[in-house]
C-alpha positions as CSV (number, residue, x, y, z in Angstrom):
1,X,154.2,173.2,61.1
2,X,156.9,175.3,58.5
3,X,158.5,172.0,58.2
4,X,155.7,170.5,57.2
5,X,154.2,173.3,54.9
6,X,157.5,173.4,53.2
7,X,157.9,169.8,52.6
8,X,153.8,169.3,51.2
9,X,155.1,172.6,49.3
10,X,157.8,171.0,48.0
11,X,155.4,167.8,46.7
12,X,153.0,170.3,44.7
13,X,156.1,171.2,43.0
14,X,157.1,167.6,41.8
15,X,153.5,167.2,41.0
16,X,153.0,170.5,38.8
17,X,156.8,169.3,37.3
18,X,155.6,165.6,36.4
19,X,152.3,167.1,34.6
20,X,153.7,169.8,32.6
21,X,156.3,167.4,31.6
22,X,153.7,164.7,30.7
23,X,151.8,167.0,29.3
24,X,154.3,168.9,27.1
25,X,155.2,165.4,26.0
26,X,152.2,164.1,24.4
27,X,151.4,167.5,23.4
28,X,154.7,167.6,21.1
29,X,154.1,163.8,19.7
30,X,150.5,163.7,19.5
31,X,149.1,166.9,19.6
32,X,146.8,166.5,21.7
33,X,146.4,165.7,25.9
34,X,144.1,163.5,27.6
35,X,141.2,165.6,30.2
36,X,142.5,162.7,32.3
37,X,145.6,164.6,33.1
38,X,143.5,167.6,34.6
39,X,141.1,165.8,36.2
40,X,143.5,163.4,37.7
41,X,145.9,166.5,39.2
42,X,142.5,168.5,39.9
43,X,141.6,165.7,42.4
44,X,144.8,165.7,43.8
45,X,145.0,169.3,44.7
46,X,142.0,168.9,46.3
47,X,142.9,165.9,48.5
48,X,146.1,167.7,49.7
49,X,144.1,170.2,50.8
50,X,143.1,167.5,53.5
51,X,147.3,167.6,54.9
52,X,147.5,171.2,55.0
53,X,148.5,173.1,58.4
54,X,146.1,175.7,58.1
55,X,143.4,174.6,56.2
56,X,141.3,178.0,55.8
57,X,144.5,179.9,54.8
58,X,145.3,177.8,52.1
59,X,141.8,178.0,51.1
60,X,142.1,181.7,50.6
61,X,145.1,181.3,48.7
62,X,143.8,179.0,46.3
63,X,141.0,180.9,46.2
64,X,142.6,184.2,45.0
65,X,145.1,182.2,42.8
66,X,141.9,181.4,40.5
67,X,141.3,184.5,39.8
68,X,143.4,183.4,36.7
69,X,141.1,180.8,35.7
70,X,138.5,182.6,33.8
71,X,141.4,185.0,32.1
72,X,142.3,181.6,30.9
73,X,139.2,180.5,29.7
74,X,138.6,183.3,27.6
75,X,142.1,183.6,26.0
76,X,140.8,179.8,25.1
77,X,137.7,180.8,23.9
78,X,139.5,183.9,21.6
79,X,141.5,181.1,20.2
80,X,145.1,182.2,21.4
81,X,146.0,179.1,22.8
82,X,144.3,175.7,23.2
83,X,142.0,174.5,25.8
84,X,144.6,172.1,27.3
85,X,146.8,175.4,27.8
86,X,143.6,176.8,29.7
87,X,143.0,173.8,32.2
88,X,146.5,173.3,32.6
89,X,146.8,177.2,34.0
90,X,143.4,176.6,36.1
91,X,145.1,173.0,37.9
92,X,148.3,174.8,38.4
93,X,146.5,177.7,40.1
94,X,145.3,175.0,42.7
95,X,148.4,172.7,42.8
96,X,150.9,175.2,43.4
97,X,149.2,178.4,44.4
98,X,151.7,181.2,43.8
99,X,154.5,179.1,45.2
100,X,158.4,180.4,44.3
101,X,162.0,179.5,45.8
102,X,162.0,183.3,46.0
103,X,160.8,185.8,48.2
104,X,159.7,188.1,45.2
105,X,156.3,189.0,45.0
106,X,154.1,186.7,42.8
107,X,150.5,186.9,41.2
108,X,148.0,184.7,40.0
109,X,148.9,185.5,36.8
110,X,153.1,185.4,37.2
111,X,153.1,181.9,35.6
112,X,150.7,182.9,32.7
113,X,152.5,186.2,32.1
114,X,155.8,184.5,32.5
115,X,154.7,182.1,29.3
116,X,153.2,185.0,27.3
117,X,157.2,186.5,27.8
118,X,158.2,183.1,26.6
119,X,156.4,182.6,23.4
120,X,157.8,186.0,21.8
121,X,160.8,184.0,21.7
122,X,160.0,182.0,18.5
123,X,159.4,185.8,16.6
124,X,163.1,185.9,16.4
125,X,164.1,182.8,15.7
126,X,161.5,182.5,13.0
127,X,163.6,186.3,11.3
128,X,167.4,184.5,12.4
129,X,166.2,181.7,10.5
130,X,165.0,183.7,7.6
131,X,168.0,186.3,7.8
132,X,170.4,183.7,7.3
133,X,168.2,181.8,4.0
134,X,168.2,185.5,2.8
135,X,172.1,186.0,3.5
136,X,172.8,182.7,1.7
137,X,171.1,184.5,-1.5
138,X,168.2,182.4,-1.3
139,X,164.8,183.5,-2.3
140,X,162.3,183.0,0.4
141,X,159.8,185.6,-1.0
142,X,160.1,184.4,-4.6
143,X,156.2,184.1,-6.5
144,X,155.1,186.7,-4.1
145,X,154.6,190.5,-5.1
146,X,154.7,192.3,-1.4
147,X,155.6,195.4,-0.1
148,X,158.7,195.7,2.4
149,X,156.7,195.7,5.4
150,X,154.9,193.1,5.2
151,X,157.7,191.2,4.1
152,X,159.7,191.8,7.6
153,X,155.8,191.2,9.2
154,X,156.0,187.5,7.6
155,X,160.0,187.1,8.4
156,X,159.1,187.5,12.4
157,X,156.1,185.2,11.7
158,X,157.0,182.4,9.8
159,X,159.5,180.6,7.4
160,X,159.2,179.2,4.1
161,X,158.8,175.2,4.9
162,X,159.9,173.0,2.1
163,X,157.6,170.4,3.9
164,X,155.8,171.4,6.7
165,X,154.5,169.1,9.9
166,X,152.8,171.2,12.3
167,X,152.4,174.8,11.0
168,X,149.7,177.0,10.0
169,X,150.1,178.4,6.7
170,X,150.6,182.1,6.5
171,X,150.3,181.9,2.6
172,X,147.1,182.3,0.1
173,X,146.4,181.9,-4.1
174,X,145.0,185.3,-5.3
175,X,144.7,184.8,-9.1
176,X,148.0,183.6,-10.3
177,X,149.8,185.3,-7.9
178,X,150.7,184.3,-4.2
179,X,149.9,187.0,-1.1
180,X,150.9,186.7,2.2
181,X,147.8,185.8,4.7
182,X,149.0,187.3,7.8
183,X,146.1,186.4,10.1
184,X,145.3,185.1,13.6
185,X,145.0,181.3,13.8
186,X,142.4,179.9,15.8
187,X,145.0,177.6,17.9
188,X,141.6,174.9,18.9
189,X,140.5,174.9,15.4
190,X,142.6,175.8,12.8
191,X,144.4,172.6,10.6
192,X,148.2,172.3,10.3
193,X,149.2,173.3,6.6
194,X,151.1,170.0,4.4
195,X,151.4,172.0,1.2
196,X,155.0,172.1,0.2
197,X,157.2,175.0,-0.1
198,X,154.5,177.2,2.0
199,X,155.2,179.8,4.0
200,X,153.7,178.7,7.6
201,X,154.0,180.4,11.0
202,X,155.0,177.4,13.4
203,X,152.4,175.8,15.4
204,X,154.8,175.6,19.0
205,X,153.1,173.7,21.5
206,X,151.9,176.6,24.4
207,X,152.4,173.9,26.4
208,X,155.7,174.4,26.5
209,X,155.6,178.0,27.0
210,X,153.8,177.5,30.3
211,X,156.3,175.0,31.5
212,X,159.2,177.4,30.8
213,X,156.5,180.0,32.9
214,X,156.3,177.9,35.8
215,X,160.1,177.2,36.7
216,X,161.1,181.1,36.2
217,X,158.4,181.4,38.7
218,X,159.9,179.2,40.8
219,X,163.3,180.4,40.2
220,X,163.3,183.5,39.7
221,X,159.7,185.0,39.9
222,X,157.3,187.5,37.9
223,X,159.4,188.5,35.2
224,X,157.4,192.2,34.8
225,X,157.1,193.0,38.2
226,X,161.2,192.2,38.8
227,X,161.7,194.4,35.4
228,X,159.7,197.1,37.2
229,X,161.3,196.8,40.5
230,X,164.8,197.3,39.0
231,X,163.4,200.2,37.0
């Protein structure tokens, strides 16, 4: 029965592997993922539910792991990430119910919380970026009238893109001058900025970010709760 467990275990792995990979694929190409993906790997957490060893348990596990789902859907609703992001969390919830290579404890949320970690990342290599254009005596701020503060705000933000692809502009007109617009983008609805020589915050696929979430969960586990352990 272990044997058996660990090997079906082992399939929801490759499973939840080959959809966030498809997934963060066509998400970085096209922008956008087909329903079919969650409905297709939906179906198939359900049907292995028919070759597990203890049916009821598993239940109760799956059960407790979508406790996450309507965390997700509201984060989607709020605009923080797409609604791709949000299925994706709910189908991985049911394909690989907080599975990890290590016998740290895990949560529902561990994979979520894990990507939330992750996507701080690009905040510093947004103000490396700009550090170095500053460094090389370039004027990233020039046309704009804005105090020091905000100035650092828009360096962990965004960059200055000469010509931008997929990026949210950070930037308005106010009169003849240009202001910095640092607000919360609405990652369903909001429309990628093509303006030249725009300052734009970087529209990273969260995608991505939950992929990254999911194999330190497997490798390594809750990120928060081993900070707290070794605290």
């Amino acid at each position: 029965m272990i044997e058996s467990l660990i090997e079906l275990n082992h399939l929801r792995i490759i499973l939840a592997i080959g959809m966030l990979g498809y997934a963060s694929f066509t998400d970085v190409t096209k922008r956008e993922i087909s329903d079919y993906v969650w409905i297709i790997f939906g179906a198939i957490a359900a049907i292995l539910l028919i070759f597990e060893p203890n049916l009821s348990e598993s239940l109760i596990t799956i059960g407790i792991s979508l406790i996450v789902a309507p965390v997700a859907i509201i984060i989607w609703r709020i605009g923080l990430f797409g609604g791709a992001d949000a299925f994706a969390i709910i189908v991985l919830a049911a394909l690989v119910p907080q599975i990890s290579f290590t016998d740290r404890m895990i949560t529902p949320f561990t994979i979520l919380t894990n990507a939330v970690l992750i996507s701080i990342s690009p905040l510093f290599i947004n103000f490396f970026r700009n550090f170095i254009e500053l460094a090389r005596r370039h004027d990233i701020f020039e046309g704009f009238e804005e105090p020091t503060r905000k100035r650092i705000m828009a360096m962990f933000l965004g960059y200055r893109a000469q010509n931008p692809k997929f990026g949210f502009s950070i930037e308005k007109k106010v009169g003849k001058h240009k202001k910095l617009n640092l607000v919360l983008h609405h990652a369903e609805y909001a429309e990628f900025c093509h303006t030249p020589n725009t300052w734009i915050t970087p529209g990273v696929p969260y995608m991505l970010f939950i992929t990254g979430g999911l194999i330190i969960q497997l490798m390594y586990g809750d990120v928060i709760f081993r900070f707290l352990e070794s605290i």
